[in-house]
Chimera marker file (.cmm) of the C-alpha trace (Angstrom):
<marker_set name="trace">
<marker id="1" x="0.000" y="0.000" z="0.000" r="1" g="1" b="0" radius="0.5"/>
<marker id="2" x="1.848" y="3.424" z="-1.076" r="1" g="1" b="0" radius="0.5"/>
<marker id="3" x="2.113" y="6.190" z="1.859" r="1" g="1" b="0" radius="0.5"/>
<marker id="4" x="-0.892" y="8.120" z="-0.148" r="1" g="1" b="0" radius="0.5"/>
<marker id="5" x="-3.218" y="5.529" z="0.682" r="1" g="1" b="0" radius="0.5"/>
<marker id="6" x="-2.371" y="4.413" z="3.621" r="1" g="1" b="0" radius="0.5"/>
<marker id="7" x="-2.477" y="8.891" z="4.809" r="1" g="1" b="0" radius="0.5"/>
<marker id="8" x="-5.955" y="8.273" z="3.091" r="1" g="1" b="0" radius="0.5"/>
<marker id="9" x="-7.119" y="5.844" z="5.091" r="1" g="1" b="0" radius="0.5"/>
<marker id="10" x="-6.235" y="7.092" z="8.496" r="1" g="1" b="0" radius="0.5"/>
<marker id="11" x="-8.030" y="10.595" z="7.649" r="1" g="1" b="0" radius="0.5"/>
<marker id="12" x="-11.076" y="8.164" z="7.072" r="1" g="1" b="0" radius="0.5"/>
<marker id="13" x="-10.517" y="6.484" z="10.405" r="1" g="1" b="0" radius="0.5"/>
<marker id="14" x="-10.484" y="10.579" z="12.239" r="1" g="1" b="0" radius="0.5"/>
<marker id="15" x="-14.006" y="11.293" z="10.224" r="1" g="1" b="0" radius="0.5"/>
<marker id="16" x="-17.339" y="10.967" z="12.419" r="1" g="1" b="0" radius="0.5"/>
<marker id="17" x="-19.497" y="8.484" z="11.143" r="1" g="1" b="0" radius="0.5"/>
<marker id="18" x="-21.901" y="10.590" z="9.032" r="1" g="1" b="0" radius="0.5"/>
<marker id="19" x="-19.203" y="12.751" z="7.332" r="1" g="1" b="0" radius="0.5"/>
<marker id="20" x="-17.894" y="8.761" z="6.786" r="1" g="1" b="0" radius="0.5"/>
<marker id="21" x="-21.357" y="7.515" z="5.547" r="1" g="1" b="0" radius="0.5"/>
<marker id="22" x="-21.383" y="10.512" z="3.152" r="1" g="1" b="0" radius="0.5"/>
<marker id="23" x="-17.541" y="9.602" z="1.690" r="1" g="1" b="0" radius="0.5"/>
<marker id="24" x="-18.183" y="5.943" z="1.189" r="1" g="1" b="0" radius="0.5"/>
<marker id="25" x="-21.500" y="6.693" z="-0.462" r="1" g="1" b="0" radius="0.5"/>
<marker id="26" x="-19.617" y="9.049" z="-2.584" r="1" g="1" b="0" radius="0.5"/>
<marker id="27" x="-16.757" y="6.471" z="-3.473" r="1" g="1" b="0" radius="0.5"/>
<marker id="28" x="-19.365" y="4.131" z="-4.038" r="1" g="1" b="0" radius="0.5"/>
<marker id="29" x="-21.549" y="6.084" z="-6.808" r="1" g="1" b="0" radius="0.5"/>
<marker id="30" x="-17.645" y="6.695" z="-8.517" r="1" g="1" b="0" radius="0.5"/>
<marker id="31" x="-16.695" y="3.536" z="-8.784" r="1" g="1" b="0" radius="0.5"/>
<marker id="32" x="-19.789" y="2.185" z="-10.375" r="1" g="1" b="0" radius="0.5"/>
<marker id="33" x="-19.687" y="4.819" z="-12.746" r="1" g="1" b="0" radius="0.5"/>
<marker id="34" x="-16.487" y="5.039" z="-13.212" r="1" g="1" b="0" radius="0.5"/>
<marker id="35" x="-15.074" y="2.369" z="-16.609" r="1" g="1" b="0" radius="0.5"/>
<marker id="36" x="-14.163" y="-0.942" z="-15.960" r="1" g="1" b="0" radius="0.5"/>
<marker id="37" x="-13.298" y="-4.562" z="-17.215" r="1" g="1" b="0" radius="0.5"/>
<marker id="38" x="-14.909" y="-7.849" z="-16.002" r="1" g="1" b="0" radius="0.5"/>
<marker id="39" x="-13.109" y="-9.793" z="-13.811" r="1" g="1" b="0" radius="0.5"/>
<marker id="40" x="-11.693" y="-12.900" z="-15.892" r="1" g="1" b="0" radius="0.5"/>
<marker id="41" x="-12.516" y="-16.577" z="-14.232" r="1" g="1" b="0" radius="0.5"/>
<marker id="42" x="-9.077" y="-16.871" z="-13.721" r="1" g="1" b="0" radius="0.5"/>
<marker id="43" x="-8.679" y="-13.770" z="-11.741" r="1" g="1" b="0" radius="0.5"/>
<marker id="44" x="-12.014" y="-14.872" z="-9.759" r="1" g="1" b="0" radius="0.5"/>
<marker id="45" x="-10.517" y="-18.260" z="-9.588" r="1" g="1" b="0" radius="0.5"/>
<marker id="46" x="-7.367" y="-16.819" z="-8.160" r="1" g="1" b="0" radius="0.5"/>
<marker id="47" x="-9.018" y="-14.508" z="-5.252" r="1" g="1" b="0" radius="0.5"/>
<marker id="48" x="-11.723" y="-17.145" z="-3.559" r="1" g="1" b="0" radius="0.5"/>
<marker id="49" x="-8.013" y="-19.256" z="-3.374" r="1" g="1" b="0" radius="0.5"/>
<marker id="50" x="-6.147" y="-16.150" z="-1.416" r="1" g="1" b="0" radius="0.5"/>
<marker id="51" x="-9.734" y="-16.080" z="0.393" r="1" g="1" b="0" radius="0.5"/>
<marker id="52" x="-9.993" y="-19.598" z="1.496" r="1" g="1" b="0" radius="0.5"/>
<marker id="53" x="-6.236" y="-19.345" z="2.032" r="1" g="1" b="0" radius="0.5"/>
<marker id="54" x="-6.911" y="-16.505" z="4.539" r="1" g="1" b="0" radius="0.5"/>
<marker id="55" x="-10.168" y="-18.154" z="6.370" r="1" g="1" b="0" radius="0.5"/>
<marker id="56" x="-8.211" y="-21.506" z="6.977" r="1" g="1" b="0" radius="0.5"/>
<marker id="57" x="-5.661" y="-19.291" z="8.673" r="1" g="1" b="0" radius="0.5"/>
<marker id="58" x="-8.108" y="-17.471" z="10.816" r="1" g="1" b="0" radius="0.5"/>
<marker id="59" x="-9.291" y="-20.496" z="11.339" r="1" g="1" b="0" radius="0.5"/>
<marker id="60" x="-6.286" y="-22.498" z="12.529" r="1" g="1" b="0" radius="0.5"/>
<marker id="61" x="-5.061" y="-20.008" z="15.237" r="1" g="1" b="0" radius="0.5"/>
<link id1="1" id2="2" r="1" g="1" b="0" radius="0.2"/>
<link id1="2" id2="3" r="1" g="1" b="0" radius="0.2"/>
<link id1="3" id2="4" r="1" g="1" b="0" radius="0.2"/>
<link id1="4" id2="5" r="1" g="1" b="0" radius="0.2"/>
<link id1="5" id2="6" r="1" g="1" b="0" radius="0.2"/>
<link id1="6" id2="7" r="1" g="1" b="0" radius="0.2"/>
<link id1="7" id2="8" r="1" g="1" b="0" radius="0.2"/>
<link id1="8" id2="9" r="1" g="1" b="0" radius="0.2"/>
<link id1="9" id2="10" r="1" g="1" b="0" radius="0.2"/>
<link id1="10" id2="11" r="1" g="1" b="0" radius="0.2"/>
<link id1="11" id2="12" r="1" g="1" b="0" radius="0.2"/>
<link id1="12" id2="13" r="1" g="1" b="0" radius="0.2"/>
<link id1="13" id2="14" r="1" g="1" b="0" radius="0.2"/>
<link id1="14" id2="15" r="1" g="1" b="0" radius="0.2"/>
<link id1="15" id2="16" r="1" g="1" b="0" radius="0.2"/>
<link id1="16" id2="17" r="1" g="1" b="0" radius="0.2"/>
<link id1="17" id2="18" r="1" g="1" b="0" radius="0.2"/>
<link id1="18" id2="19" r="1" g="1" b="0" radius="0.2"/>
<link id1="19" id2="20" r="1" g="1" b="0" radius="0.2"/>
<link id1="20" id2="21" r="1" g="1" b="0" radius="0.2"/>
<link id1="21" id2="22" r="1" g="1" b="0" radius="0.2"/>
<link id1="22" id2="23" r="1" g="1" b="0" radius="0.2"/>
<link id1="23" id2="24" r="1" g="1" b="0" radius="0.2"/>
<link id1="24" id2="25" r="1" g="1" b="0" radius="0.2"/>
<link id1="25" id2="26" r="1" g="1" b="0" radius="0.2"/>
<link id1="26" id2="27" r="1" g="1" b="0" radius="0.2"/>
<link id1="27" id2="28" r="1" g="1" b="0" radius="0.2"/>
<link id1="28" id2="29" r="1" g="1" b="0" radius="0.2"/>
<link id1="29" id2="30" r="1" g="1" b="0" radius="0.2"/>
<link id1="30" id2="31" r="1" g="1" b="0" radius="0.2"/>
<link id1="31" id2="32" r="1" g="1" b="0" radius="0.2"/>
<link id1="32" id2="33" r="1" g="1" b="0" radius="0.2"/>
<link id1="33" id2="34" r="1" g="1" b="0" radius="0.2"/>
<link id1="34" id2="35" r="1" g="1" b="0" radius="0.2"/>
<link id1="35" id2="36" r="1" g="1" b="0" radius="0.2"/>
<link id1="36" id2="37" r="1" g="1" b="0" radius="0.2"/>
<link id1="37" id2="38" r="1" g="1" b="0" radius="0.2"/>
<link id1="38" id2="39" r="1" g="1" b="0" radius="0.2"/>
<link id1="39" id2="40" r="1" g="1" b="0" radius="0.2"/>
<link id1="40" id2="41" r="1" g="1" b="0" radius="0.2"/>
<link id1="41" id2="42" r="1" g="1" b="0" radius="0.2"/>
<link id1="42" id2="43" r="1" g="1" b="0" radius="0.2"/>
<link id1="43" id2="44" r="1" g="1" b="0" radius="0.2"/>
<link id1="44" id2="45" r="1" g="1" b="0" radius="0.2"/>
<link id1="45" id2="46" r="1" g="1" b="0" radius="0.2"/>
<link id1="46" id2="47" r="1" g="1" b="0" radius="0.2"/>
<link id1="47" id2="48" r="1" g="1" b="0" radius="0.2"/>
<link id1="48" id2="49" r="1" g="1" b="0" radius="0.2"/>
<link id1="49" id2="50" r="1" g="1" b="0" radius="0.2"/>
<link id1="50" id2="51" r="1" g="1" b="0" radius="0.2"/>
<link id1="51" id2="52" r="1" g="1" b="0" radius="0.2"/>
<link id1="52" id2="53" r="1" g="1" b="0" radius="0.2"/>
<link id1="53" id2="54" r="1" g="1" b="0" radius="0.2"/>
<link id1="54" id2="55" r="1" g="1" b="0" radius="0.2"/>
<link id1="55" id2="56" r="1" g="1" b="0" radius="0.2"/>
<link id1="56" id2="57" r="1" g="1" b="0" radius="0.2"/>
<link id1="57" id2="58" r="1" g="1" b="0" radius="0.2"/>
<link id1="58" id2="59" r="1" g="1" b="0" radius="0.2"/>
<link id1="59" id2="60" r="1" g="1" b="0" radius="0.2"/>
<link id1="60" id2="61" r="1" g="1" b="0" radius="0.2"/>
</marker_set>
């Protein structure tokens, strides 16, 4: 995660929770809007993996 982001996500942390509501909600309506390719199955394929990598993990300790 570069510095940027991580700066942007600790502002988010300070916000109160409606001025958060209102960001996300913003961020939200963006990114739908905003152009974008499909996931291939092999990309899908590759995340549930990392996911049920992760959950065994959690589940394990």
């Amino acid at each position: 995660m570069t510095h940027a982001t991580q700066k942007l996500l600790d502002e988010f942390d300070t916000l109160p929770d409606e001025d958060r509501a209102e960001f996300l909600t913003e961020l939200l309506r963006r990114t739908v809007l905003a152009p974008h390719n499909l996931p291939q199955d092999d990309d899908l394929v590759a995340s549930a993996d990392r996911l049920f990598v992760e959950l065994d993990r959690h589940e394990q300790s």
